[in-house]
C-alpha positions as CSV (number, residue, x, y, z in Angstrom):
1,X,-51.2,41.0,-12.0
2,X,-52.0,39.1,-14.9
3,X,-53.0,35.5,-14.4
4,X,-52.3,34.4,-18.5
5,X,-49.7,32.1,-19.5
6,X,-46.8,33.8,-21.3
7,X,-43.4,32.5,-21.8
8,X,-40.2,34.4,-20.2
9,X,-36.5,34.8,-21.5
10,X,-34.1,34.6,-18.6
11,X,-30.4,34.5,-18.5
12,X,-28.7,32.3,-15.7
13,X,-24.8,30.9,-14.9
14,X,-24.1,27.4,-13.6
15,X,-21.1,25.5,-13.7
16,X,-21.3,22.2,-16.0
17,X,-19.0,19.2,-16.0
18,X,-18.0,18.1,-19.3
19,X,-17.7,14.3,-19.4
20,X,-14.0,15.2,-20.8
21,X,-13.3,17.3,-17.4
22,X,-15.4,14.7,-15.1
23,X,-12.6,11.5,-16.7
24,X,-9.5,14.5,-16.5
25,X,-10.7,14.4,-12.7
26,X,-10.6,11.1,-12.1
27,X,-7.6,10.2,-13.7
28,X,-5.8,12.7,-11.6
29,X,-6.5,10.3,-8.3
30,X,-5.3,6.9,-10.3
31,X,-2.2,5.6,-9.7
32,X,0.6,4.8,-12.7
33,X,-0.6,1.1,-12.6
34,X,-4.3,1.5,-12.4
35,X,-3.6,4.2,-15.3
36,X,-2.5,1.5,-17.5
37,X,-5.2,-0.4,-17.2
38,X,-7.3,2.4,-17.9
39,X,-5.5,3.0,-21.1
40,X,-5.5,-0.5,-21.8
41,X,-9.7,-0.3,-22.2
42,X,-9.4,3.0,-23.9
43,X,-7.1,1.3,-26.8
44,X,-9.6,-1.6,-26.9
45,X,-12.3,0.8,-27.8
46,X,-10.8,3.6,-30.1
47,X,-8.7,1.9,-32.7
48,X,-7.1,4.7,-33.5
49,X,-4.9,5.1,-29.9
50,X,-2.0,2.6,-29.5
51,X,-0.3,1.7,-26.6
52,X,3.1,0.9,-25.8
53,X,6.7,0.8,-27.2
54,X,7.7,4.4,-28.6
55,X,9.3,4.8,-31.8
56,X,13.1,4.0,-30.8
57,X,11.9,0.4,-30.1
58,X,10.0,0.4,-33.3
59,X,13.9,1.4,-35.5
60,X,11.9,3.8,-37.9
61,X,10.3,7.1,-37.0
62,X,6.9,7.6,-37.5
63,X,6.3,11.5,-37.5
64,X,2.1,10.8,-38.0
65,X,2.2,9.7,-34.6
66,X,1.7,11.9,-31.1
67,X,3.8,10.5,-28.0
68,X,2.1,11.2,-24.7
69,X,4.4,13.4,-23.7
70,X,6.4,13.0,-20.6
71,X,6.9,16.5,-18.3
72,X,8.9,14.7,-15.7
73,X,12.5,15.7,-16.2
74,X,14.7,16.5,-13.2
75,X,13.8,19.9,-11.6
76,X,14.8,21.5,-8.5
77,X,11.9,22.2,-6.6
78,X,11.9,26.0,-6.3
79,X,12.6,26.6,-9.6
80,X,9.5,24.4,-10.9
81,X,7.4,26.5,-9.3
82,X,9.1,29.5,-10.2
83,X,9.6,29.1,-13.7
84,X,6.0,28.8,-14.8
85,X,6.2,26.6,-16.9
86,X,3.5,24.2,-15.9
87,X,0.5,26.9,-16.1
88,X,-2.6,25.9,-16.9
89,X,-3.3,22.9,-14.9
90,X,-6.0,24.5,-12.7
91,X,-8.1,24.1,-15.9
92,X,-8.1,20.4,-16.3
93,X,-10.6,20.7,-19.2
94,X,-7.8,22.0,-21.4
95,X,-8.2,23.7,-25.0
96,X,-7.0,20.8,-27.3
97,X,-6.4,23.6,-29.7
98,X,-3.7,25.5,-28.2
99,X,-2.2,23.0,-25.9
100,X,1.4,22.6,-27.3
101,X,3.3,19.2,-25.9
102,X,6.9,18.6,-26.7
103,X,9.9,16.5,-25.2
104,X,11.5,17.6,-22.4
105,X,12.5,15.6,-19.8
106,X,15.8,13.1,-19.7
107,X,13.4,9.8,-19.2
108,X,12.2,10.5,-23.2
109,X,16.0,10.0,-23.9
110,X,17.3,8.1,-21.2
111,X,16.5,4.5,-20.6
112,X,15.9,3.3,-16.6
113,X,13.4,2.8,-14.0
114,X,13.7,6.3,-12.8
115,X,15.1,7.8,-15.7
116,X,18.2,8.5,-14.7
117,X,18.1,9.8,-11.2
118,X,20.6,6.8,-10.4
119,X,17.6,4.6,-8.2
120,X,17.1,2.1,-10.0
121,X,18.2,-0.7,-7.4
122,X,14.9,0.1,-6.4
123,X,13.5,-3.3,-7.2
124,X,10.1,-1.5,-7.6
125,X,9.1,-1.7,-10.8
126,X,9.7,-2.8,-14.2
127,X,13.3,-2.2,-16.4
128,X,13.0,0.1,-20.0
129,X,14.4,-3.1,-21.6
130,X,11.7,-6.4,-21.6
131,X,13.9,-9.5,-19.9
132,X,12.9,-12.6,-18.5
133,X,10.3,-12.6,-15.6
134,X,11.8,-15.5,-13.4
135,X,9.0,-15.4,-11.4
136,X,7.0,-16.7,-14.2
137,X,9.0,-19.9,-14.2
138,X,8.6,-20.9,-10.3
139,X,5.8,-22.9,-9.3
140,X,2.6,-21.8,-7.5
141,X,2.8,-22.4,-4.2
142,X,0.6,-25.4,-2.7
143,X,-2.3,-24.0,-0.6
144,X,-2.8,-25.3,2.6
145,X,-5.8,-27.5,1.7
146,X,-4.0,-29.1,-0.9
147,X,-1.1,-30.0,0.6
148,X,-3.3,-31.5,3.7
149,X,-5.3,-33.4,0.7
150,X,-2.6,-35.1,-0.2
151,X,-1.2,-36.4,3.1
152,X,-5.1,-37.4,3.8
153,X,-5.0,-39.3,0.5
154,X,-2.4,-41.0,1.4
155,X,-3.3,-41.8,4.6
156,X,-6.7,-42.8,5.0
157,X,-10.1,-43.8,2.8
158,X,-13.4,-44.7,2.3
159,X,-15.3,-43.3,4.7
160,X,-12.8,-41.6,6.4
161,X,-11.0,-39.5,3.5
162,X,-14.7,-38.2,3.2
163,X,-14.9,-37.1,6.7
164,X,-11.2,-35.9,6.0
165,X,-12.1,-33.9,3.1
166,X,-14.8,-32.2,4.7
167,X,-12.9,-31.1,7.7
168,X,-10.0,-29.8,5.8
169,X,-12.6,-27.8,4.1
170,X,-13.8,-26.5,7.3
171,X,-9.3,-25.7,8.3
172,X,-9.0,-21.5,7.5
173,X,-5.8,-20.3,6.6
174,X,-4.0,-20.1,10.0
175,X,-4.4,-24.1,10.1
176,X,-7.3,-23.9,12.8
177,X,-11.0,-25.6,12.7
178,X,-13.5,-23.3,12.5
179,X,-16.5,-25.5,12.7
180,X,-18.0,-27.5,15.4
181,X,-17.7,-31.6,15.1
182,X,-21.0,-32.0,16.1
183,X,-22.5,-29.9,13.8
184,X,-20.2,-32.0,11.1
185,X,-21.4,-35.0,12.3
186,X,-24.7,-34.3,12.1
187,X,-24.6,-33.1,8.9
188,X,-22.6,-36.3,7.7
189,X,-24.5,-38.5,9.2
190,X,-21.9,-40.1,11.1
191,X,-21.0,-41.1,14.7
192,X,-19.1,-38.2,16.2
193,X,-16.6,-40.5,17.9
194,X,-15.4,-41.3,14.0
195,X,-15.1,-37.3,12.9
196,X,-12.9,-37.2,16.4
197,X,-10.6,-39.9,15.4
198,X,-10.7,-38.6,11.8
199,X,-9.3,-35.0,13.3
200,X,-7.2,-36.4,15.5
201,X,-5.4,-38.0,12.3
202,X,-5.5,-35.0,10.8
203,X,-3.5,-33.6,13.5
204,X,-0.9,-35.8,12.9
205,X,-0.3,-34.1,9.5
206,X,2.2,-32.0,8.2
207,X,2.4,-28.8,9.6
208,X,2.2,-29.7,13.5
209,X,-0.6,-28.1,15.2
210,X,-2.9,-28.0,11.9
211,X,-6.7,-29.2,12.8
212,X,-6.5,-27.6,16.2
213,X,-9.8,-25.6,17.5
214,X,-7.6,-22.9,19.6
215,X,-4.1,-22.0,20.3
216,X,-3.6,-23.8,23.5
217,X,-4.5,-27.4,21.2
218,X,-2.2,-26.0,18.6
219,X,0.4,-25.5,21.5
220,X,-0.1,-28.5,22.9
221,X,0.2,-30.7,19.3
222,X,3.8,-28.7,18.7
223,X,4.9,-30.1,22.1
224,X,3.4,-33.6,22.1
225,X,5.7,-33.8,18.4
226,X,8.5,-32.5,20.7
227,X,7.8,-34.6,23.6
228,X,8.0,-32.0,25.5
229,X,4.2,-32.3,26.9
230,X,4.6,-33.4,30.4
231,X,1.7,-32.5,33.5
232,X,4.0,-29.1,33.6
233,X,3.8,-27.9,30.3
234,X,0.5,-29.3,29.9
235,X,-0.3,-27.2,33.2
236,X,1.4,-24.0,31.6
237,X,-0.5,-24.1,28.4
238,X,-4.1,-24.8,30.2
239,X,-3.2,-21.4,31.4
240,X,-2.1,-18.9,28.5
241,X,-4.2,-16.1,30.0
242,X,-1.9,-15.9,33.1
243,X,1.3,-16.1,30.8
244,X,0.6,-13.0,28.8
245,X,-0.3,-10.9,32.1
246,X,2.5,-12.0,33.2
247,X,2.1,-13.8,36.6
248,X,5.0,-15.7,36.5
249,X,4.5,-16.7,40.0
250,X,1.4,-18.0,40.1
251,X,2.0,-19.6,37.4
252,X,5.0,-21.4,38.7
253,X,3.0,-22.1,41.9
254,X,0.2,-24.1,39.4
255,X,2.9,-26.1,37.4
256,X,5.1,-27.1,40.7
257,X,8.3,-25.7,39.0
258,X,10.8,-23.2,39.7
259,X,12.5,-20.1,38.2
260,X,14.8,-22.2,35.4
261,X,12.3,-24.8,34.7
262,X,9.4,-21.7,34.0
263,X,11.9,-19.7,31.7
264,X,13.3,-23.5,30.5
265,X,9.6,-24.0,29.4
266,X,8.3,-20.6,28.0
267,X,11.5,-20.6,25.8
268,X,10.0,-23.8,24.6
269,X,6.7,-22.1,23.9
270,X,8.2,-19.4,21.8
271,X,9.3,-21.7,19.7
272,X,6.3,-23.1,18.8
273,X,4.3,-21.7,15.6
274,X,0.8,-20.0,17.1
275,X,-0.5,-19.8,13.3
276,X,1.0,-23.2,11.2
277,X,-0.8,-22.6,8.7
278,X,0.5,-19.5,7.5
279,X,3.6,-20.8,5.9
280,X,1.0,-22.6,3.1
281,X,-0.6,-20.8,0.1
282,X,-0.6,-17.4,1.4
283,X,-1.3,-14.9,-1.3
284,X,2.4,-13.1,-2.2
285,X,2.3,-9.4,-0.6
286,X,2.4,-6.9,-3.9
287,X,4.6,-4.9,-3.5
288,X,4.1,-1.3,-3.7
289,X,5.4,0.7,-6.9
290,X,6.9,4.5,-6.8
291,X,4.8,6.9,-9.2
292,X,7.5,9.7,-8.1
293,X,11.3,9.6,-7.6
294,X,13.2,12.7,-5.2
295,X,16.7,12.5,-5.7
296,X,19.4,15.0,-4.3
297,X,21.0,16.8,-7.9
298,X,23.1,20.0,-7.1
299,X,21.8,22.4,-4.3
300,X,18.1,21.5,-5.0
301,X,16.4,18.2,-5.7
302,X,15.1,16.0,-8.8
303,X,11.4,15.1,-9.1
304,X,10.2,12.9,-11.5
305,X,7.5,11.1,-12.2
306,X,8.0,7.0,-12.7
307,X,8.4,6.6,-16.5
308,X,8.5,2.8,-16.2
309,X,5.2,2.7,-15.0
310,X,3.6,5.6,-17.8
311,X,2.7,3.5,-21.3
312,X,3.3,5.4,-24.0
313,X,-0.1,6.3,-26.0
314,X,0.2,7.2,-29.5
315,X,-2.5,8.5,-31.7
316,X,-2.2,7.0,-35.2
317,X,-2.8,9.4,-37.7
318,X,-1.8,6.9,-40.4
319,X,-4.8,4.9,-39.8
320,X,-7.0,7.7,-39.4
321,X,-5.7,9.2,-43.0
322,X,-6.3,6.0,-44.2
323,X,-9.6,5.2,-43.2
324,X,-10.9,8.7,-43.5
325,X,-10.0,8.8,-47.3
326,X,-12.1,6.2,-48.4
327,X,-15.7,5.8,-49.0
328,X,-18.0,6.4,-46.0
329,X,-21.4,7.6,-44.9
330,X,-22.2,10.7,-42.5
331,X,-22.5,8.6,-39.6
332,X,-18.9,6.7,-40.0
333,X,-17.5,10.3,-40.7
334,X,-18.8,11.4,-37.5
335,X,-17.8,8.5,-35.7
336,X,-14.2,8.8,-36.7
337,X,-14.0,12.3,-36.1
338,X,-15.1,11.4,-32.6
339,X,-12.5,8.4,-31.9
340,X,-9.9,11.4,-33.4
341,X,-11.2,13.8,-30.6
342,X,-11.2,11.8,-27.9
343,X,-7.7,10.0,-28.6
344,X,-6.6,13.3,-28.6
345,X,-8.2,14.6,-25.6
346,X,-6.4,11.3,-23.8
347,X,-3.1,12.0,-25.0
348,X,-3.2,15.6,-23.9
349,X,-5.3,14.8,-20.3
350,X,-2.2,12.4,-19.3
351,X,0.2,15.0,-20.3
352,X,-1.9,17.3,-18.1
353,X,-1.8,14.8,-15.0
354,X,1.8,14.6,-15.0
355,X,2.4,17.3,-15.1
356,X,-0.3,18.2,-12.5
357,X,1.3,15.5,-10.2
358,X,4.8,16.9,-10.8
359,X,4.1,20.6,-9.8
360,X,2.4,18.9,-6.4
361,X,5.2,16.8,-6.0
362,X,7.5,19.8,-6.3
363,X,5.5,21.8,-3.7
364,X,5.6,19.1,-0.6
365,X,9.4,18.7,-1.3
366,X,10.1,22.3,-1.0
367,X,8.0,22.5,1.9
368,X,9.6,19.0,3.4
369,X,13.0,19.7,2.6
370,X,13.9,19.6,6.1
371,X,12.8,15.9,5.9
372,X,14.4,15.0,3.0
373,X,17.5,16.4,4.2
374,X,17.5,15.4,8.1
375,X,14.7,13.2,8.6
376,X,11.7,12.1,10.3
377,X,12.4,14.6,13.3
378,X,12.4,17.6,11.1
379,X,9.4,16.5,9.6
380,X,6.8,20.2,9.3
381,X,3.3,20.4,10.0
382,X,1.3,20.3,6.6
383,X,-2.1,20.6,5.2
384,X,-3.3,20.3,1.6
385,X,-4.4,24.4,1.6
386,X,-1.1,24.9,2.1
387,X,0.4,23.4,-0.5
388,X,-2.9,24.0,-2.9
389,X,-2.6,27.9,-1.6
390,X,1.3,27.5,-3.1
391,X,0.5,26.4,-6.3
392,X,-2.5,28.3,-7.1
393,X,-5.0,25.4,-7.3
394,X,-8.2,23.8,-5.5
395,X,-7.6,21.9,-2.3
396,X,-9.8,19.1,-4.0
397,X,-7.3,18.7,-6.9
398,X,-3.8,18.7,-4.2
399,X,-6.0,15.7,-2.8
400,X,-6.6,13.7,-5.9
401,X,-2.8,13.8,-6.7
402,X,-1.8,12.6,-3.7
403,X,-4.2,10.1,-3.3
404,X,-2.5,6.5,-4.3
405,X,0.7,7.5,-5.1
406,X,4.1,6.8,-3.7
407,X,7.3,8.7,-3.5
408,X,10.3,7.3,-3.2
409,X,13.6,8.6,-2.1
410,X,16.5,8.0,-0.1
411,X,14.9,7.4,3.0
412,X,12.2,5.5,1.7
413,X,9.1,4.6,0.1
414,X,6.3,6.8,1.2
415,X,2.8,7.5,0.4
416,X,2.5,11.3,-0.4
417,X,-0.2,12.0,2.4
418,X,2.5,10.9,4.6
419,X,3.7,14.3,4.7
420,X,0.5,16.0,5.7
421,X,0.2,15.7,9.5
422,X,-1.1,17.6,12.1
423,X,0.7,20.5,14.0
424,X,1.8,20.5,17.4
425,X,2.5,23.7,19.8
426,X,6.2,24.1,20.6
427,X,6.9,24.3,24.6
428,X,9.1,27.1,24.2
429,X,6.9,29.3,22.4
430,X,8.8,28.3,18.8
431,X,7.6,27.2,15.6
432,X,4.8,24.0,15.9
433,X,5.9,20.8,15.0
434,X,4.5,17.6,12.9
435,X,2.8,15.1,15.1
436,X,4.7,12.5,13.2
437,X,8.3,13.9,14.3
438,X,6.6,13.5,17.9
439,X,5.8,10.1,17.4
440,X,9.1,9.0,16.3
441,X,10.7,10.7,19.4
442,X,8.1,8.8,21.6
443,X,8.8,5.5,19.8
444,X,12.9,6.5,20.0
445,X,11.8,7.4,24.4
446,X,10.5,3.9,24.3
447,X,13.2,1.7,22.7
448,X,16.2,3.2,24.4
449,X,13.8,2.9,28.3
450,X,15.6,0.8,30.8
451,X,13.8,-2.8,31.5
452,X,14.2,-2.2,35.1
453,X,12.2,1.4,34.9
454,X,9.8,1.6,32.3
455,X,8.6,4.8,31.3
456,X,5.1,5.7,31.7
457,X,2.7,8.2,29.9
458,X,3.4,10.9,32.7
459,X,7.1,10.7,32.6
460,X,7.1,10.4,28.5
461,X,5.0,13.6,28.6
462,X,7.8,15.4,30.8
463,X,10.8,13.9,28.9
464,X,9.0,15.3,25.3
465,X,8.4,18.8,27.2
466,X,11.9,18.7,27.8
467,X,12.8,18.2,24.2
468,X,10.4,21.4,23.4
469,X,7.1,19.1,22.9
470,X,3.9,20.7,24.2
471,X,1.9,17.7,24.7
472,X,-0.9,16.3,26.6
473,X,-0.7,12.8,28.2
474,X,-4.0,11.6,26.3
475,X,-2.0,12.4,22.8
476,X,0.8,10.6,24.2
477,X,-1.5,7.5,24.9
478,X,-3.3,8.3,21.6
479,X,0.0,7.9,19.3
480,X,1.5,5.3,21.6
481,X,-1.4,3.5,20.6
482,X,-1.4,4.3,17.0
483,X,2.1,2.9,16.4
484,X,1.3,-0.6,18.1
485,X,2.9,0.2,21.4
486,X,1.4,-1.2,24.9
487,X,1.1,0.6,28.0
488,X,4.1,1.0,30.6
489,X,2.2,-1.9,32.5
490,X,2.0,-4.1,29.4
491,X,5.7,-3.5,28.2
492,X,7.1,-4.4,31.7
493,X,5.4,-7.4,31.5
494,X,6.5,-8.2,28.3
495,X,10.2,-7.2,29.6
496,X,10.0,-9.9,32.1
497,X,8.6,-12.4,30.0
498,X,11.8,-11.8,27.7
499,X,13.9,-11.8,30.9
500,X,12.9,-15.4,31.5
């Protein structure tokens, strides 16, 4: 063996990710909305991509100009699998040379949030036609902390709006003190009795109960401003813990008071706000837009992808002709050609998400139909292989499509992994079932359960067998748990609480 340097020729295969196919997979798992922002900072950088209004808006046609085109027309959902026409989309890394992209779906044409599968009382996203946004002309709404500035302001000063400032600082959303009055003492260098009668101002304010250091003060605030805090009450709210265990007796036994003047009283309580602070400066819930719509339309169904959500991208040619035709060095001819490439390569990777997203779409509603048609109870077991298995794709791509988007359809607004649940074995020996039609049979078991006999695990476990349910009693505690729902103990209690 010969121990002399020499060089060697060998041949090997490995799989590479182009940058091109590494951003086509990770626009596949972006919403519509965080899509446009993503094309928003991809038309800042190459000026030769624009975004927005297509050429009907602009009145004159501009033929140098590329569309993103929009493969979300109605389709039943057999026959978009069937028909083949969305091939290719395993390859996300597509051939920009052969890729041909033309119009074909009813939302190029038809104006509408859902272009024209008759949803748009949706109120879930935007209109085709810009019109006022009213909720740009109401005010913000007044945090907590300023609205308690302004009634210290006008209350107190000196010394004592200081000490007011600082604990309103120290009030969290909820309207409760976090912080100790020692420790703000100490650090103010002032007497604690003064930070005392500074709070207990404060707990004057507007809304009763702010300033309090735990929900029994906050109780107790609410029924001093409803003079409603005699030894009794008092008595009652020194003892929350024995309330929500509901021993009613003992209780009644501490406060010296008898069946009406305990219910008389924890009526009173319920009417009291445990968080006051709530109704002050909370941040406004977003709410959640479609990225497909599923629409009955004949004897199969519509899919289609949100249109009012997709920004148009155009690649302007113009501009590039333009530029290109005058003088320039190497380097600017390379750099154009580039900005030319990848505007292209956008345009046709969104095209290739769509439509991507659509044949997914397609696939769950076939295999959902049931659900669509009937239902949560008809609801079928389903797993990502099966639908990836069904469309001919990787597992990994069915779950970057589904991940962050929404459906919505008659029954609802859903999140497409909604409809991949476990199975569960049938007790007659038929076909398994999705645990999420078994928890909406549990949760139907508990709401219609008599307040004199509450249903426990053991008997929810025998009614479900009944309904053909094979299930253990620890997955009936499990989803009982899952969906916010106490224990037969805990719901009795709560049913003679409400009995009161």
């Amino acid at each position: 063996m010969s121990l002399a340097p020499r060089l060697d020729l060998r041949q090997s295969q490995s799989l590479v990710m182009t940058p091109q196919l590494q951003q086509a997979i990770k626009l596949l798992a972006l919403s519509n909305l965080e899509i446009e922002t993503f094309i928003a900072e991809e038309v800042e950088k190459n000026p030769l991509l624009d975004a927005g209004a297509g050429d009907d808006e602009r009145g004159v046609a501009e033929p140098d100009r590329e569309p993103v085109v929009e493969r979300d027309g109605p389709a039943d959902a057999g026959e978009l699998l069937d028909s083949g026409a969305s091939t290719g989309e395993a390859a996300l890394d597509v051939d920009l040379a052969t890729e041909t992209f033309h119009h074909d779906s009813p939302s190029d044409s038809i104006g509408g949030l859902d272009g024209g599968l008759g949803l748009a009382g949706t109120g879930s996203g935007g209109s085709a036609e810009d019109g006022p946004d009213f909720d740009s002309f109401s005010a913000p709404d007044l945090s907590l902390a300023d609205h308690l500035l302004a009634q210290a302001g006008a209350t107190v000063g000196g010394t004592d709006l200081f000490i007011a400032q600082h604990i309103i600082d120290q009030i969290d959303e909820t309207g409760y003190l976090t912080a100790s009055l020692l420790d703000m003492a100490t650090r103010l260098g002032v007497p604690l009795a003064r930070v005392e009668a500074v709070l207990a101002i404060i707990q004057t304010f507007d809304p009763t109960g702010v300033g309090a250091r735990d929900l029994a003060e906050c109780l107790a605030l609410q029924a001093k401003e409803a003079d409603r805090y005699d030894p009794c009450m008092a008595a009652l709210i020194a003892n929350l813990d024995l309330l929500a265990r509901g021993e009613l007796g003992r209780l009644k036994r501490i406060c010296g008071v008898d069946d009406e003047d305990m219910a008389d009283m924890i009526r009173e309580l319920r009417n009291y706000d445990p968080k006051p602070g709530c109704k002050y400066g909370g941040e406004p819930v977003p709410a959640v837009t479609p990225d497909i719509f599923v629409a009955p339309r004949g004897q199969g169904w519509a899919v289609e992808l949100n249109s009012a959500t997709l920004p148009r991208v155009l690649v302007n040619r113009a501009y590039y002709a333009e530029v290109s035709s005058g003088p320039q060095d190497k380097s600017s001819k390379a750099w154009l050609s580039d900005m030319l490439a990848s505007a292209n390569w956008l345009v046709k990777a969104l095209d290739q998400r769509q439509r991507t997203i659509i044949k997914v779409a397609s696939e769950i509603v076939k295999q959902q139909e049931a659900f669509f048609r009937h239902g949560v109870s008809h609801l079928r077991p389903l797993t990502l292989r099966n639908v990836a298995d069904a469309i001919e794709m990787h597992e990994s791509t069915v779950s970057r499509v589904t991940s962050n988007k929404y459906l919505y359809c008659a029954r609802g607004l859903f999140e497409l992994k909604y409809f991949f649940t476990s199975a569960i074995q049938s007790a007659d020996g038929g076909d398994a079932v999705s645990a999420e039609a078994v928890k909406s049979a549990i949760r139907a078991l508990i709401q219609a359960e008599d307040a004199k006999k509450i249903l426990s695990d053991d008997t929810l476990v025998e009614l479900l067998n009944a309904k053909g349910f094979d299930i253990a009693r620890r997955t009936v505690a499990k989803y009982r748990e899952a969906m916010g729902i106490g224990s037969s103990v805990q719901r009795r209690r709560q049913k003679a609480l409400e009995g009161a």
